[in-house]
Each structure stands twice: as structure tokens, then as C-alpha cells.
Backbone of each chain as ProteinMPNN parsed JSONL, in Angstrom:
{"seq_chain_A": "XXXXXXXXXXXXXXXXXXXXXXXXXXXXXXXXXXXXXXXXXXXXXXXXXXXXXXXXXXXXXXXXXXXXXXXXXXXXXXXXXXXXXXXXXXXXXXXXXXXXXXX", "coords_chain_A": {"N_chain_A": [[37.146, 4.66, 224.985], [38.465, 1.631, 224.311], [38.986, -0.243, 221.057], [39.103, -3.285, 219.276], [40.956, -4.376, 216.485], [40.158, -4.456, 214.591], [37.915, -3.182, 213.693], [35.179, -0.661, 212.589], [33.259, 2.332, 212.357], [29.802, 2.639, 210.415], [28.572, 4.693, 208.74], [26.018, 7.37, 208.666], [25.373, 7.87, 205.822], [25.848, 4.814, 205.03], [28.284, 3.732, 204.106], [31.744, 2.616, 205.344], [33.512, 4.101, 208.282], [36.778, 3.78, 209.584], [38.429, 3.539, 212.699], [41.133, 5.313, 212.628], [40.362, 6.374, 210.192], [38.781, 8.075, 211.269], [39.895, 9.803, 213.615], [41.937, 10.967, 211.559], [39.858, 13.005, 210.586], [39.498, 14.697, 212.638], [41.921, 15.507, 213.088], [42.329, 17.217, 211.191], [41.092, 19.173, 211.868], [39.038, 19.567, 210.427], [36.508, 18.397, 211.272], [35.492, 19.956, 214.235], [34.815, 18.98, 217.766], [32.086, 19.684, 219.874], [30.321, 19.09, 222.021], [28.797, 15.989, 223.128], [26.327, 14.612, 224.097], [24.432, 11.893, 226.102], [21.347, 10.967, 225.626], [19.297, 9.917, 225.9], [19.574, 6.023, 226.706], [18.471, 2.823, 225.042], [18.435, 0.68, 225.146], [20.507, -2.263, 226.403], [21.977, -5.04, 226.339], [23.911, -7.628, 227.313], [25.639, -10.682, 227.227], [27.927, -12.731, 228.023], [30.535, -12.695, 226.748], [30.006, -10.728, 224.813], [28.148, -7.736, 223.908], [25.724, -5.468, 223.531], [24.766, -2.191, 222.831], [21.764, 0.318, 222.411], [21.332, 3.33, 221.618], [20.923, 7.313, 222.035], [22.374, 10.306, 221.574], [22.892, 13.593, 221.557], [24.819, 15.384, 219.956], [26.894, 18.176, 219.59], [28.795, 20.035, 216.843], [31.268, 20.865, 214.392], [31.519, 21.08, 211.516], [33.541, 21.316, 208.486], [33.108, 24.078, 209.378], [30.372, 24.83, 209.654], [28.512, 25.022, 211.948], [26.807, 21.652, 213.333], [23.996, 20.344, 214.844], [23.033, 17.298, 216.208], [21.031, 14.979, 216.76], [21.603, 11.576, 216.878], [21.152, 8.405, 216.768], [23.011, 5.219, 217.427], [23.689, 1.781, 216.817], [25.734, -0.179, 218.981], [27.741, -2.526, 219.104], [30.275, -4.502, 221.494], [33.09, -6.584, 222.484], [34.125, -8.332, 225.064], [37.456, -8.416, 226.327], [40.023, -10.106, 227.816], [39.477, -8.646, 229.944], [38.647, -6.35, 229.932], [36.34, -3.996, 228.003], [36.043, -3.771, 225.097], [35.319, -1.588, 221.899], [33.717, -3.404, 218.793], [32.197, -3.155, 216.738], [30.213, -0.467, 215.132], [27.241, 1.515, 214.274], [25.619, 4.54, 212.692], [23.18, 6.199, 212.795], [21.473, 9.126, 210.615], [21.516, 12.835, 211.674], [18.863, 13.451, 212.918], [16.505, 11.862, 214.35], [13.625, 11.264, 216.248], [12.763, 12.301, 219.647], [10.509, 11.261, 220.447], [9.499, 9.41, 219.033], [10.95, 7.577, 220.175], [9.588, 7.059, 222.534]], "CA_chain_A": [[37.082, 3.19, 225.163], [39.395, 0.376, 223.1], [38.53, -0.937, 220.026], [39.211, -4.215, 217.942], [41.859, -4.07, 215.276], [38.796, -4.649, 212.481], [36.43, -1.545, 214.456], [34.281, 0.198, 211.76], [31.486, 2.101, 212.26], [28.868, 2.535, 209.69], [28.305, 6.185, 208.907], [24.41, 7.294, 208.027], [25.225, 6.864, 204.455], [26.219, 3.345, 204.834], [29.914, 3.882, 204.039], [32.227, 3.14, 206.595], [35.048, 5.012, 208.716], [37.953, 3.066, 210.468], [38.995, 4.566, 214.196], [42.018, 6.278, 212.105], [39.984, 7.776, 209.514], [38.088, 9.331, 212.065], [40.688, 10.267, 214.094], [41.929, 11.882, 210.872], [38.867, 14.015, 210.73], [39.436, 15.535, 213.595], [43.397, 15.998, 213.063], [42.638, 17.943, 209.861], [40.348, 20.849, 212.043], [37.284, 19.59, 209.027], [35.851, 18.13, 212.127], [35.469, 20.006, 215.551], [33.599, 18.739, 218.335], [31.945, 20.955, 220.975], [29.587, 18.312, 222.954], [28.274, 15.163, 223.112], [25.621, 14.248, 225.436], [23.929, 10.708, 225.89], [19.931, 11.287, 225.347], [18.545, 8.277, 226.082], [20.115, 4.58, 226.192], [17.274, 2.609, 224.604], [18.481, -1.169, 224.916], [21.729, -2.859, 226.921], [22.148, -6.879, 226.778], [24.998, -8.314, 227.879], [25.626, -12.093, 227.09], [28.733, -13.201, 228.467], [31.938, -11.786, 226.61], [29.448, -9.538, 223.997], [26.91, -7.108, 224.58], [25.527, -4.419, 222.44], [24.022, -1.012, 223.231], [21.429, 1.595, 221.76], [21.7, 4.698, 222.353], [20.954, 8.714, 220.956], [23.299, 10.948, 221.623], [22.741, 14.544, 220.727], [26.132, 15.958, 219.69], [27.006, 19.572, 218.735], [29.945, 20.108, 216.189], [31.514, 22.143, 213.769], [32.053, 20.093, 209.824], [34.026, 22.598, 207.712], [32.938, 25.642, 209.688], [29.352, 24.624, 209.98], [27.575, 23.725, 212.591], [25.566, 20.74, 213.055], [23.237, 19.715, 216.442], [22.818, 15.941, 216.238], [20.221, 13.587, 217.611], [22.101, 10.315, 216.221], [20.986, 6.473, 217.262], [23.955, 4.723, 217.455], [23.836, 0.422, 217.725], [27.012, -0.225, 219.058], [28.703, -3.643, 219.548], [30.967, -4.633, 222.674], [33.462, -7.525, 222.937], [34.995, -7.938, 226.725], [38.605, -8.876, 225.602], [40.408, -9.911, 228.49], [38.732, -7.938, 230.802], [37.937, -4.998, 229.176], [35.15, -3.664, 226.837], [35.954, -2.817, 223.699], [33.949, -1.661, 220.503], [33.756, -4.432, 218.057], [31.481, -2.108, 215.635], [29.049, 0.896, 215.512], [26.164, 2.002, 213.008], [24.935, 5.453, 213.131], [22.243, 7.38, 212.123], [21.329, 10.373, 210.584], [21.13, 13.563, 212.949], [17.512, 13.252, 212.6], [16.582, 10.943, 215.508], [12.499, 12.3, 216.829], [13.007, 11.398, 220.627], [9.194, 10.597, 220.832], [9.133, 7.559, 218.287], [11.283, 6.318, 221.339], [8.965, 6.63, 224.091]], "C_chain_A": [[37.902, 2.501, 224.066], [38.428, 0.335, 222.539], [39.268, -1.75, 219.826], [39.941, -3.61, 216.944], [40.906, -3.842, 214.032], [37.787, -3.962, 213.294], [36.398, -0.745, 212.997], [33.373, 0.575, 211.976], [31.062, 2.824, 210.701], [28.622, 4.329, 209.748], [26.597, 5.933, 208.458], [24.64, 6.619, 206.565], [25.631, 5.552, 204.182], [27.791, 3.02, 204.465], [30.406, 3.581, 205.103], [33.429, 3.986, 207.231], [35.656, 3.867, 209.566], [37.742, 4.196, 211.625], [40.275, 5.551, 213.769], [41.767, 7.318, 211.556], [38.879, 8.597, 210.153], [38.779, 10.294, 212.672], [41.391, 11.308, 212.775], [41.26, 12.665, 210.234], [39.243, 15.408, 211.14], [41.376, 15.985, 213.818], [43.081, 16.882, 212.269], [41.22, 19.119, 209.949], [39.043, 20.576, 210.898], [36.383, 19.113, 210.569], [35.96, 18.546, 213.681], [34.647, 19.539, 216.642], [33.525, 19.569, 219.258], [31.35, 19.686, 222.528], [28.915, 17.221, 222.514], [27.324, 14.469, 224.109], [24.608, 12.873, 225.297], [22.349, 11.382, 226.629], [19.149, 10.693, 226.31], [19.17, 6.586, 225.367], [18.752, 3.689, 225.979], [17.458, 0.783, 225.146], [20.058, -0.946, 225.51], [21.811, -4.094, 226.835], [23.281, -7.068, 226.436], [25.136, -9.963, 227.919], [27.514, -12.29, 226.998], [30.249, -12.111, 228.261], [31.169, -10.429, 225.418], [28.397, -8.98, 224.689], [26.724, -5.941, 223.287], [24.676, -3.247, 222.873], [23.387, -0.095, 222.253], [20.927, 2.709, 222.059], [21.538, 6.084, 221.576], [21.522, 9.294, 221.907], [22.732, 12.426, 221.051], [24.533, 15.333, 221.097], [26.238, 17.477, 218.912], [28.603, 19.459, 218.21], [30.046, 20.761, 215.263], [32.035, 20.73, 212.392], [32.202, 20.965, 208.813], [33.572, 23.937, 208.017], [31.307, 25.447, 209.624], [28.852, 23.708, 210.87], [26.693, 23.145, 212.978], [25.101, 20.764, 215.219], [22.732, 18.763, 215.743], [22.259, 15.345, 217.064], [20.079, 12.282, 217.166], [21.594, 9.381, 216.892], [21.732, 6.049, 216.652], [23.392, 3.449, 217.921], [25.288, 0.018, 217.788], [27.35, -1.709, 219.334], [29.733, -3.949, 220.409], [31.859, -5.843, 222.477], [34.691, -7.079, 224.403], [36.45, -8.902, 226.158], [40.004, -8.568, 226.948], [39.946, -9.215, 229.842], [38.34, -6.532, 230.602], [37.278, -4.937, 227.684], [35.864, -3.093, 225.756], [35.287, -3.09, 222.549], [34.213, -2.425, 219.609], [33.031, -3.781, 216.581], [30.39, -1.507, 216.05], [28.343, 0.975, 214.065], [25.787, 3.358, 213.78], [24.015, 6.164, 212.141], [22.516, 8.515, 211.474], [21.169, 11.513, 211.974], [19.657, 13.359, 212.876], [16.452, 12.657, 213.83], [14.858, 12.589, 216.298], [12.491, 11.51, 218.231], [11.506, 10.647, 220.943], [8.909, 9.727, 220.137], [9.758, 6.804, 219.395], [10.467, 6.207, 222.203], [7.962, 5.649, 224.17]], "O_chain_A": [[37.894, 2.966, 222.927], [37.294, 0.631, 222.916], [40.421, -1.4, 220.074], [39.676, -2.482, 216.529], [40.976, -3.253, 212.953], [36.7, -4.527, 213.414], [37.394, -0.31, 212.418], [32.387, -0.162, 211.971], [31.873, 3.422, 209.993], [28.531, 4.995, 210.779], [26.046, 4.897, 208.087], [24.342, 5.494, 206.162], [25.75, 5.212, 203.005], [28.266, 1.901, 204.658], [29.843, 4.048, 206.092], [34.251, 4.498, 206.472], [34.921, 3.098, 210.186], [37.162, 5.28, 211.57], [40.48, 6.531, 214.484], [42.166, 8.471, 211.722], [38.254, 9.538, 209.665], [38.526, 11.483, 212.478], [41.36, 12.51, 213.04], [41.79, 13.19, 209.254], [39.321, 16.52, 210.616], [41.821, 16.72, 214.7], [43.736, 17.861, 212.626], [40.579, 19.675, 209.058], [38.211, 21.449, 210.653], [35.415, 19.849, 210.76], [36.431, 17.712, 214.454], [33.463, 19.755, 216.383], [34.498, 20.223, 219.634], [31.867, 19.556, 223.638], [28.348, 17.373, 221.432], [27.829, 13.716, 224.942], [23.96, 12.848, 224.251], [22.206, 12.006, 227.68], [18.527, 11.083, 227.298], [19.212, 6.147, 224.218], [17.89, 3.883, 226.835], [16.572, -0.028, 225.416], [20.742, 0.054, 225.294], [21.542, -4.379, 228.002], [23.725, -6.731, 225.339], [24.575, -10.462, 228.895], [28.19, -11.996, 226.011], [30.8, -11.285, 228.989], [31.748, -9.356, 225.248], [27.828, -9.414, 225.69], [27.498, -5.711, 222.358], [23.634, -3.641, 223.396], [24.072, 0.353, 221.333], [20.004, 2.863, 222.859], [22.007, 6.081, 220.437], [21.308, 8.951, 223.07], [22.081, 12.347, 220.009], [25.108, 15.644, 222.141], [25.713, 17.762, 217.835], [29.494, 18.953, 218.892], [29.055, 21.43, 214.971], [32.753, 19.742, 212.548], [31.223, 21.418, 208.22], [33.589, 24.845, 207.187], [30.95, 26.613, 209.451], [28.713, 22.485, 210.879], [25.623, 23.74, 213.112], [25.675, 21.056, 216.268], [22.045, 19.017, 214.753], [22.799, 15.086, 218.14], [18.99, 11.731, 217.008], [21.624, 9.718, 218.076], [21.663, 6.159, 215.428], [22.752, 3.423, 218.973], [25.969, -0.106, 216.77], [26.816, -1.869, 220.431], [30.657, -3.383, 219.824], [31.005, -6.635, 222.078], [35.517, -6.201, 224.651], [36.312, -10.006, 225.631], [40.68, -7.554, 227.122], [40.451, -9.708, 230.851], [37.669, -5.834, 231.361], [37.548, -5.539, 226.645], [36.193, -1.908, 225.691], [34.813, -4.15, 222.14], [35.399, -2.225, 219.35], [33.484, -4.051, 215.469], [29.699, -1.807, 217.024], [28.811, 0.58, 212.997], [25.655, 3.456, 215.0], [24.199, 6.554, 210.988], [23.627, 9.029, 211.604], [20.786, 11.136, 213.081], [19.781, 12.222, 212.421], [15.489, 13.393, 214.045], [14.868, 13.784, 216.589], [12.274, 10.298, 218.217], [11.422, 9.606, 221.595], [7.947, 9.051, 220.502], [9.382, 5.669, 219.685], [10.503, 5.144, 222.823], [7.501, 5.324, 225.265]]}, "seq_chain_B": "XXXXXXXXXXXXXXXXXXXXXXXXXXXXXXXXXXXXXXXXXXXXXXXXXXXXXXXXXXXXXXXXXXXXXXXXXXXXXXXXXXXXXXXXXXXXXXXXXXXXXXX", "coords_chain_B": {"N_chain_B": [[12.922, -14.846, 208.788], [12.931, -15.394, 212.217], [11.9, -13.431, 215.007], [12.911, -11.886, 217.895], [10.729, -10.847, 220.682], [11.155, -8.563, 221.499], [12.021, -6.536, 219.134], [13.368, -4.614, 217.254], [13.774, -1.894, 214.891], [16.096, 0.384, 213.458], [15.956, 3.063, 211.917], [16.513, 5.019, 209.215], [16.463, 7.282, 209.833], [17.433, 7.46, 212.082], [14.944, 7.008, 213.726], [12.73, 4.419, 215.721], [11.25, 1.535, 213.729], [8.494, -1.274, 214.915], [8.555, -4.684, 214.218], [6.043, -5.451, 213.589], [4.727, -2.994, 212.757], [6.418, -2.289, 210.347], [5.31, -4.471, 208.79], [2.592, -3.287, 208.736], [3.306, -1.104, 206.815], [3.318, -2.599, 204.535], [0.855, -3.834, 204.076], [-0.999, -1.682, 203.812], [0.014, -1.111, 201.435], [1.548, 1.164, 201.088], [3.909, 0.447, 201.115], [5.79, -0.969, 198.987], [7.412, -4.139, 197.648], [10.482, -4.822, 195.309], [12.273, -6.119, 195.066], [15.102, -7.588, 196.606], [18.246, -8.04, 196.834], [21.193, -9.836, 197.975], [24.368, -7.665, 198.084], [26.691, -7.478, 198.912], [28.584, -9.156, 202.555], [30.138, -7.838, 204.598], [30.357, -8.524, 207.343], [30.416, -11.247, 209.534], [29.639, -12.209, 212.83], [30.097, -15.289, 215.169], [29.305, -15.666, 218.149], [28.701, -18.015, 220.402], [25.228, -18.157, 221.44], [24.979, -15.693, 220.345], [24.817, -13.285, 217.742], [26.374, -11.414, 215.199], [26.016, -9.595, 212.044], [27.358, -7.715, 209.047], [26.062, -6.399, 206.201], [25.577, -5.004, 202.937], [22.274, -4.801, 200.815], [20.509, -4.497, 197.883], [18.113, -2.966, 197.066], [15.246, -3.011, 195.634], [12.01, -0.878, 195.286], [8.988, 0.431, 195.844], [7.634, 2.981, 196.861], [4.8, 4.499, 198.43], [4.301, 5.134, 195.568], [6.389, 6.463, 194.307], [9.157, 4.771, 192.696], [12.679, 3.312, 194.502], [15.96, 2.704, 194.095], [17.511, 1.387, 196.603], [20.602, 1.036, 198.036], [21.441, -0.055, 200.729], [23.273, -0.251, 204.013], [23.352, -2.403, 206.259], [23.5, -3.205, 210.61], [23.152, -5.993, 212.282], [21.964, -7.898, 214.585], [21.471, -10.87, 216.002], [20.042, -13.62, 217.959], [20.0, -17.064, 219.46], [17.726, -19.036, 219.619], [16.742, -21.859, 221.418], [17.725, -23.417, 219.8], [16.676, -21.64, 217.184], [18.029, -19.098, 214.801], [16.898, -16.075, 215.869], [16.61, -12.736, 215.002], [17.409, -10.249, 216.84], [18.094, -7.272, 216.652], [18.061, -4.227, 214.665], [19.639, -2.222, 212.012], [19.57, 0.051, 210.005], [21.132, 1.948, 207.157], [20.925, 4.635, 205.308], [19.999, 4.855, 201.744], [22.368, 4.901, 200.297], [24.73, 3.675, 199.891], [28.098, 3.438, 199.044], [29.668, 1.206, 197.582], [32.725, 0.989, 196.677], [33.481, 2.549, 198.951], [33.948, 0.158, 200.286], [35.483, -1.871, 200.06]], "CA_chain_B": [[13.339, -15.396, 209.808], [11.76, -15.555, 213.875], [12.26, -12.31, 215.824], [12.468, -11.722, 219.067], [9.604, -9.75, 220.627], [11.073, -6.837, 221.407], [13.121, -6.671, 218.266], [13.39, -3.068, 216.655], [15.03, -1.931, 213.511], [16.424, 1.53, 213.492], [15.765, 3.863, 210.133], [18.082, 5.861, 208.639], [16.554, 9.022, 210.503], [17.469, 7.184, 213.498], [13.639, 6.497, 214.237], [12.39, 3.142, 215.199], [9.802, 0.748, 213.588], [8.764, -2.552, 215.109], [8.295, -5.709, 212.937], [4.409, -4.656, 212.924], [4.587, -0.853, 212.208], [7.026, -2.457, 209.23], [4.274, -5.026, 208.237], [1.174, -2.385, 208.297], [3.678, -0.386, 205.959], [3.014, -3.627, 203.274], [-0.554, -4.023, 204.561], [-1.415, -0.421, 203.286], [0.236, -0.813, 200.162], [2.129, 1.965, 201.062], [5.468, -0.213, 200.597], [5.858, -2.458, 197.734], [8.785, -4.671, 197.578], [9.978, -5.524, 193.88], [13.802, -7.564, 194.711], [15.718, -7.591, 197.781], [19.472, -8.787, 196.602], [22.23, -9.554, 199.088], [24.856, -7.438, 197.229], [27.844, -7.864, 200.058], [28.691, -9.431, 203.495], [31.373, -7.065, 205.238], [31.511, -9.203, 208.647], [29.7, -12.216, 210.219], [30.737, -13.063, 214.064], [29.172, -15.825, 215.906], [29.813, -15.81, 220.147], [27.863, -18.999, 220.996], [24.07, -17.882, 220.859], [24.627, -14.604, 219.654], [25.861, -13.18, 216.315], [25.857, -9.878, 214.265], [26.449, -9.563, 211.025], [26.713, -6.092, 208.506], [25.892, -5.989, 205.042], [24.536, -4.491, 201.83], [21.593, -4.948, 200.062], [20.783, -3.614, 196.546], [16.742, -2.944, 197.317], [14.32, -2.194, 195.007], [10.517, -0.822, 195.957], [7.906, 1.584, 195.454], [7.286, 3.845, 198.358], [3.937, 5.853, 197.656], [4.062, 5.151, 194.326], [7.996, 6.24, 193.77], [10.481, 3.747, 192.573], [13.488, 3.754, 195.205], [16.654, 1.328, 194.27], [18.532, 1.601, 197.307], [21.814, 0.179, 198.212], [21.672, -0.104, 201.772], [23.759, -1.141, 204.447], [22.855, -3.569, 208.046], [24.042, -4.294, 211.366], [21.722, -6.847, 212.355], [22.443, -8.895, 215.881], [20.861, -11.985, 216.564], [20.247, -14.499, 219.455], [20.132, -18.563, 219.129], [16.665, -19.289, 220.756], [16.549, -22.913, 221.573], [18.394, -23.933, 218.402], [16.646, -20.859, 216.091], [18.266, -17.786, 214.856], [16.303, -15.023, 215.944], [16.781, -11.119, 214.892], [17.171, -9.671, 218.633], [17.952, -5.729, 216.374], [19.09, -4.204, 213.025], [19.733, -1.266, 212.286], [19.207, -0.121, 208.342], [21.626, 3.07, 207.096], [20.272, 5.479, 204.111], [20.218, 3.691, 200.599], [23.556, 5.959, 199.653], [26.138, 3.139, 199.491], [29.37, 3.335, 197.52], [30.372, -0.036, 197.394], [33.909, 1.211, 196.38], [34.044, 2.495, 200.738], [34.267, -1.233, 201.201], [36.983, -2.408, 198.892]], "C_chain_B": [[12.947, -15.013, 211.437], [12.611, -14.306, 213.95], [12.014, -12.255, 216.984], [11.56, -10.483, 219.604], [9.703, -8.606, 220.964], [11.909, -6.228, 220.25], [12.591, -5.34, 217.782], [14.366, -2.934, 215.786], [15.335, -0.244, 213.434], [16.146, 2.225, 212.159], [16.511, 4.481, 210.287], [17.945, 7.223, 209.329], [17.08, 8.852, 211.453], [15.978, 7.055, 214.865], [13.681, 5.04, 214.425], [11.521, 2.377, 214.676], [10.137, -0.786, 213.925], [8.088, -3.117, 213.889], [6.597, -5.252, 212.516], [4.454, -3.814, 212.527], [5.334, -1.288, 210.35], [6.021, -3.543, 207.928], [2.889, -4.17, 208.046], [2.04, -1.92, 207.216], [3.548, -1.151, 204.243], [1.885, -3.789, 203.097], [-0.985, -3.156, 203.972], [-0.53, -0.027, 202.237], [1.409, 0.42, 200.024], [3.585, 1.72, 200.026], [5.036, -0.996, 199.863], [6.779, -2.867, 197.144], [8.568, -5.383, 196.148], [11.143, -6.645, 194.107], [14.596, -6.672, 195.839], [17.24, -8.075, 197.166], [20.645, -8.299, 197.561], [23.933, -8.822, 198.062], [26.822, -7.847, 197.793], [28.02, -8.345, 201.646], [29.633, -8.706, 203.882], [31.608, -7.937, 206.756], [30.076, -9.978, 209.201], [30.231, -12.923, 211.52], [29.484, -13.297, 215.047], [30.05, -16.065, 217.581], [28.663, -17.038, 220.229], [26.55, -18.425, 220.239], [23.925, -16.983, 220.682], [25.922, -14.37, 218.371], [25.587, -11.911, 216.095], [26.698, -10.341, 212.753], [26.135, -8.218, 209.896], [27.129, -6.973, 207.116], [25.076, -5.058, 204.257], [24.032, -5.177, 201.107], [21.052, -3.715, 199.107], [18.79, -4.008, 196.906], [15.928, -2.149, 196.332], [12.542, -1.881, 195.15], [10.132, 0.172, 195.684], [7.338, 2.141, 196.58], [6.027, 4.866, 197.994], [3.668, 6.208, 196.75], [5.63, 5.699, 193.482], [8.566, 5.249, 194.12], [11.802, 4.179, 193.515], [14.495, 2.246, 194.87], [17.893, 1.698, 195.364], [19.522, 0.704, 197.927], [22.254, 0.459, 199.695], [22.599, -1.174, 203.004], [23.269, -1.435, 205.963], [23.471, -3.248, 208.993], [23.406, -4.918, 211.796], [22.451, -7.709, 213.939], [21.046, -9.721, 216.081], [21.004, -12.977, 217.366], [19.403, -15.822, 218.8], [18.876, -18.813, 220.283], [16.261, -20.9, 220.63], [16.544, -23.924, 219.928], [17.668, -22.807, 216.732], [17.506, -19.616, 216.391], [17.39, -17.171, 214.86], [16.799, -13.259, 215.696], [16.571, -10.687, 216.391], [16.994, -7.651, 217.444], [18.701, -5.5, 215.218], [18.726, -2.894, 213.098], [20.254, -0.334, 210.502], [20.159, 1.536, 208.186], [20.58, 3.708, 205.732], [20.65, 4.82, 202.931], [21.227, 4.249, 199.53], [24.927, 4.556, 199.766], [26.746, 2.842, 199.12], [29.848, 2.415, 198.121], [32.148, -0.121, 197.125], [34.165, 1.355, 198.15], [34.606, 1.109, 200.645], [34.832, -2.225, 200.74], [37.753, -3.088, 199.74]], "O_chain_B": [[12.581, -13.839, 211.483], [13.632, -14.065, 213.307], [10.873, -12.559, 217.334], [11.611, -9.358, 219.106], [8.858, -7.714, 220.895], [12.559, -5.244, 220.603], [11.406, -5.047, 217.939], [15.452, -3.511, 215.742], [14.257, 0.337, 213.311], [16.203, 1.425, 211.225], [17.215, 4.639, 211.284], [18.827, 8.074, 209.45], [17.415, 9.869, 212.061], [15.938, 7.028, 216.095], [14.364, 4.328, 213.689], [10.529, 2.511, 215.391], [11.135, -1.448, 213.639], [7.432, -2.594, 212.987], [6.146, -4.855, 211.441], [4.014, -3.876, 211.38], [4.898, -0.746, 209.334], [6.012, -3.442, 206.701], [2.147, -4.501, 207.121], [1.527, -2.387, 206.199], [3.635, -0.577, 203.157], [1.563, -3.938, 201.918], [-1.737, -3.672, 203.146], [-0.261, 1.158, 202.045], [2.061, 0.575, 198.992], [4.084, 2.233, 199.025], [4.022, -1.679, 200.003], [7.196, -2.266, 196.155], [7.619, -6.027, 195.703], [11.118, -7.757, 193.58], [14.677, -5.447, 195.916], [16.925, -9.256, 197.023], [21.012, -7.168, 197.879], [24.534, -9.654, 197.382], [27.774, -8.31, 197.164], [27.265, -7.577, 202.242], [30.521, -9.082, 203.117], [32.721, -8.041, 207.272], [28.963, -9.458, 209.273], [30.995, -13.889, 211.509], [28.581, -12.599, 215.508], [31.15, -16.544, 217.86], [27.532, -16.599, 220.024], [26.487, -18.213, 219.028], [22.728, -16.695, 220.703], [27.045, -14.807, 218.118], [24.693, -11.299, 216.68], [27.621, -11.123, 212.525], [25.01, -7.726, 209.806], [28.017, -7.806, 206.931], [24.112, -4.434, 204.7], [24.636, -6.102, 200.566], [21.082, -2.505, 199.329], [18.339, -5.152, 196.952], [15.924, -0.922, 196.226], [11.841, -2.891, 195.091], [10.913, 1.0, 195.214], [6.462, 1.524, 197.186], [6.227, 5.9, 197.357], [3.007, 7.227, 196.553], [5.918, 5.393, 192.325], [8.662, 4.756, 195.244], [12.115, 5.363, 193.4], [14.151, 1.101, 195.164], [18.977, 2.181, 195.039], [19.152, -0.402, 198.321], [23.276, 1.106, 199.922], [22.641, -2.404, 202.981], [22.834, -0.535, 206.682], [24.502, -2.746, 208.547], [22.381, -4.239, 211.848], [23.655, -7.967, 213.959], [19.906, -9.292, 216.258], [22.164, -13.332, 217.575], [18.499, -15.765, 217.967], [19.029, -18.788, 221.504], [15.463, -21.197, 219.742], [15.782, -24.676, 219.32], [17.991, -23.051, 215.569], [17.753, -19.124, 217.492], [16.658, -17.379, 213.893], [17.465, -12.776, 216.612], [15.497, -10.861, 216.967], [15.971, -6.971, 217.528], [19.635, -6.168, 214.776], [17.886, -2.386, 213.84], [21.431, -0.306, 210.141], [19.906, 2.347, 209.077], [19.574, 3.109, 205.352], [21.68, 4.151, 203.01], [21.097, 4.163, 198.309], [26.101, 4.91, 199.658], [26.545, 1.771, 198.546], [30.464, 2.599, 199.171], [32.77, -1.158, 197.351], [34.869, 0.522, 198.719], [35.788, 0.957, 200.953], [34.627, -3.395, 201.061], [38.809, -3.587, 199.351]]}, "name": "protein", "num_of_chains": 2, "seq": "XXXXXXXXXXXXXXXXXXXXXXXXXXXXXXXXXXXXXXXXXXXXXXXXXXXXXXXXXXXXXXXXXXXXXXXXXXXXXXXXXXXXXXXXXXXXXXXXXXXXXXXXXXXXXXXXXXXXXXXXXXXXXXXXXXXXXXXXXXXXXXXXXXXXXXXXXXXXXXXXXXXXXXXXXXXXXXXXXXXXXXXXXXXXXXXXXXXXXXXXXXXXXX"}
């Protein structure tokens, strides 16, 4: 999906990554991914040209040759720009994420 | 500031607690807030009656009887309810943040 020229998301530790320096993650083989699978979407609202979604994800991946299984909550941000969605900003969790505090 | 009633705040595990579950946690002494300080704003965008906005706060509190000064960072989205801001969701990272990331 597009992003916004000023797209950051929010890593767990509160730091953030640009869409580049992620992308240069995953250029530089430190970051492989295997799978990403959407869990459970928890929340959607939609108000006109924004909207925002939350969502866990459990993701399997490889971070310097170790790998992780992730059950992240992601709140993501939306602006419709022109007629298409793109991410405006993201926060994510720790892998950590117990799916039964959601139910 | 007002919340809306289904408003939820994400934790850093990627659990959620609502505004009550976060008020028993003061109620039972558990938590004990000593200074809240807004330490940075990284982005404030208002669409009509909704907004988000991320920052860090420099938090200091006693969890269980340990001191915790954590430097956490937001995304917080809120909705304009008949002229109030309301918290619609926020979403709190781990109290790890290098203020240098966001130079």
C-alpha cells in the first residue's frame, strides 16, 4: 500500500523507522521475512478522507539469523489521497500481543 | 480529557487496557504516578473532527513499589464530539526512547 512522504512507524521501543529505513532492513538480508498473517482486526473507523485500523498480525521472520514468531498490535493511520489509501503512520507493539486480553 | 466509550489504549506488550482497568490500576495503589512531562511532539494532524497526534513523555511512577522513569512514546487519535476533544485510541510504546531517533 502507498505511503505519505512524512510515513513513520513507531517501533516497540518507541524509536522510529522511515519506509526507507525499513526497506533498508530488508535490502541488507539482517531482516528476512517468511509470513505475515492478519490475527484479528480489532477496530476500523473511517471518517471521510482518514480512517485508522487495529490490528495483530502474527508474523514469522528471520533478524540476523534468528528467528522470531510475532503477535504484534499495530494502530495504523490511513489518509485517502486522491482516491487512494495510503499510510499516514503506524505504531507497533512488542511481539508479545496475548490474543485473549482481546476477546 | 473526555474519552470515548469504547476507547482502548494498547501496552507495549501489545495488550489492551480500558480507561477503567487503567483507573483500578491507581485505585489499588498498584500504580503511583509521581510527574508526567510532555518531553516532545513529533506530529499533530487535524482532519475536521478527527486528529492524531505522536509524542514522548518523560514518565515517572512506582509500579509495585519499583521506581520506573520511562520515556515513552504515543499515537493517540481523537474525535471532536460536539465541540469536545475526545481520545477515540492511543497506543503507548515501551519506556526505551532515544530521543536522538527523532532528531
Amino acid at each position: 500500500m502507498a505511503r505519505q512522504e512524512d510515513f513513520l512507524a513507531v517501533r516497540p521501543s518507541g524509536n522510529p523507522i522511515s519506509a526507507k529505513g525499513l526497506m533498508g532492513m530488508f535490502d541488507s538480508k539482517d531482516l528476512v521475512a517468511e509470513s505475515s498473517e492478519l490475527i484479528k482486526t480489532h477496530k476500523i473507523e473511517i471518517y471521510g478522507e482518514i480512517a485508522y485500523a487495529v490490528f495483530t498480525l502474527n508474523e514469522i521472520f528471520s533478524y540476523k539469523g534468528n528467528q522470531n514468531k510475532d503477535l504484534s498490535t499495530y494502530t495504523c493511520i490511513f489518509k485517502n489521497v486522491n482516491g487512494t489509501w495510503k499510510y499516514s503512520w503506524m505504531q507497533r507493539s512488542q511481539g508479545s500481543t496475548d490474543m485473549t486480553t482481546w476477546e
